[in-house]
N, C-alpha and C positions, 0 to 999 in steps of 0.2 A: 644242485649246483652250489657251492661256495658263494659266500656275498663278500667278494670283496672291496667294496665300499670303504669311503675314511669320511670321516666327518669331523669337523669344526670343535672343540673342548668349548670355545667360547660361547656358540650360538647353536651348536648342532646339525646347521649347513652342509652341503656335498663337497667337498674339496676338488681343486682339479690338481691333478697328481706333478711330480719333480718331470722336469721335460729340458728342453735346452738351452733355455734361459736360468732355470733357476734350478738347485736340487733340491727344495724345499717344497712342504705340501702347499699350499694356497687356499684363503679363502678370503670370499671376495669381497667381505667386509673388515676382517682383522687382520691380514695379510699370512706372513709365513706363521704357521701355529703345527703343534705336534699332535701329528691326527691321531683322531680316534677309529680304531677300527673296529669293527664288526662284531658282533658276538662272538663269543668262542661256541662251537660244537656244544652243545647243552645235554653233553653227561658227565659221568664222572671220568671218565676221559677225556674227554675235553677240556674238563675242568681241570684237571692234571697237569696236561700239556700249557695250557694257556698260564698256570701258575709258575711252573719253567721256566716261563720266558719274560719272568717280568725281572724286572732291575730295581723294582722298591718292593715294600712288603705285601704280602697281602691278608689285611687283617680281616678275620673273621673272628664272631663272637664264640669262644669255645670253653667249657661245653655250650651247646647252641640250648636258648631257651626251650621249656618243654613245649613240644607242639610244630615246634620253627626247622625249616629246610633251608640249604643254599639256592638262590635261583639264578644264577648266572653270573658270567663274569666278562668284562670289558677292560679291552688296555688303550693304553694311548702310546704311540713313539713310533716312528720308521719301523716298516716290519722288518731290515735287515738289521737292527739293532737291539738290545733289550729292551722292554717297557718303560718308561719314564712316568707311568701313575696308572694306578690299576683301582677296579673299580668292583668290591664285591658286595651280590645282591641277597638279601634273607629274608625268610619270609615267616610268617607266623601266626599266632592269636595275638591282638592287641591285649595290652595291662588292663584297658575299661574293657572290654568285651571288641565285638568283632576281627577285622584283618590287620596286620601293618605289615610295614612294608618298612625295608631297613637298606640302606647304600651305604657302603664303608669305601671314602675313599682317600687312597695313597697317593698322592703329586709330588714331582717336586716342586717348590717355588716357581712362579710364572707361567704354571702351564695353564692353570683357571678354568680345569673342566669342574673341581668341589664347585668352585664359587655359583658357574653353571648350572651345575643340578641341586646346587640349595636355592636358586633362585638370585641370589644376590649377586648387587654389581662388584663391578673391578676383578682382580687377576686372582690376588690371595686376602685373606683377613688382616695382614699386616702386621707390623710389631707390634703398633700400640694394644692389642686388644689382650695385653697381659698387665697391660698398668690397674685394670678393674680387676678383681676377685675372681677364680675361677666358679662356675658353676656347680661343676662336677668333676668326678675323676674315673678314668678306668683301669681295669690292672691289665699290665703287661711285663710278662715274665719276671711276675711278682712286684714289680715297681707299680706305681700310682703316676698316670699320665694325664694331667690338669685338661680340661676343657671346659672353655668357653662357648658359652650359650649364642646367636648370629641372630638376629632379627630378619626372618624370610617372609614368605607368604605364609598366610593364615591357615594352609591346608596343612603343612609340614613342621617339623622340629629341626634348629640343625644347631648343631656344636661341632665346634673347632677346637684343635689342639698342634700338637708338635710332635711326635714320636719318628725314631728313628734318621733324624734330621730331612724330615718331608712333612708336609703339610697331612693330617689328618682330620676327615672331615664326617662325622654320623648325621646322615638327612635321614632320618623317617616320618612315613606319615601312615597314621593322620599325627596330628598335630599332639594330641596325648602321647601317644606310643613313644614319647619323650621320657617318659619315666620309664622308660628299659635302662639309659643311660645313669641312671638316679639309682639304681640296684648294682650298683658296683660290677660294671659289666668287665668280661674277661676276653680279650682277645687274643687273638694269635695268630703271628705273621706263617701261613700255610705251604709258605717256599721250605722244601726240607723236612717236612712232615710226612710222617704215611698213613695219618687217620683215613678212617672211613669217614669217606663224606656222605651223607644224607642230600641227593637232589630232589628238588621239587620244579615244580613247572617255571619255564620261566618270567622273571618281573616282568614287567610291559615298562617299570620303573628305567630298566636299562636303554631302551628306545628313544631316550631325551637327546 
């Protein structure tokens, strides 16, 4: 059966759905917010379909590092309308050895599911976090896309940037597996694309 569930961007909470008071989703601590919903179907079908319907980009690292699969993908926005931030998962061998685990995600301004899943407070990174030096950069369609490094928890890495006029956000962990970022990573927004995607099992990282 379908899980059609919506959940919280902000805290990950159950939403209670548009009713006739309000048309907005609800939650009961941030109020009206653009739900999250459900995993998409976890093939490459699914993963298809679910890239279709989003309305921002959805960047993936391509080509994917040697070894590394997509693991899922998550949107957020009214399901009668396009996506408003999409959220894709990859999976891999860590740079030091063992696992990581990679989220690329697309928002636009105010919706505060990156800030979310990098662990950090408030909505978005904000202007000022361009007055400091960037960190790093990554290419997009041949361009160099500045990112700033986000001070999370200790288990993960996260950097911030701007592509496409939406917030761009890379959490992986562990907390090494930061220096995939630092190898001049290449993405690419997978709306419009006919690559073969490579699927692997799904993140548990999408479940926040």
């Amino acid at each position: 059966m379908a899980d059609h569930r919506t959940t919280c961007p902000r805290c990950g909470a159950e939403l209670s759905a548009p009713g006739v008071w309000s048309n907005d989703y609800q939650c009961a601590e941030h109020g009206p917010v653009v739900p999250v919903r459900a995993p998409a179907n976890h093939t490459a079908e699914g993963l298809r379909a679910a890239i279709g319907g989003s309305a921002v980009p959805v960047w993936a690292p391509w080509p994917l590092p040697p070894g590394w699969l997509l693991t899922g993908i998550r949107l957020a926005g009214d399901e009668r309308q396009p996506a408003r931030a999409a959220v894709l998962a990859a999976s891999g061998p860590a740079p030091l050895g063992g696992a990581a685990d990679l989220l690329l995600v697309s928002e636009e301004p105010g919706v505060g599911w990156g800030a979310h899943l990098a662990g950090v407070s408030g909505l978005d990174p904000g202007s000022g976090i361009a007055e400091r030096p960037a960190a790093t950069k990554v290419a997009i369609d041949g361009h160099d896309c500045a990112m700033w490094e986000v001070e999370g928890p200790q288990d993960r890495s996260v950097f911030v940037g701007e592509a496409d006029a939406r917030w761009l956000w890379a959490i992986s962990w562990p907390q090494t597996s930061g220096l995939l970022l630092h190898d001049h990573l290449q993405l690419v927004d997978l709306r419009g694309t006919d690559l073969d995607l490579p699927v692997g099992a799904m993140s548990p990282r999408l479940s926040v």
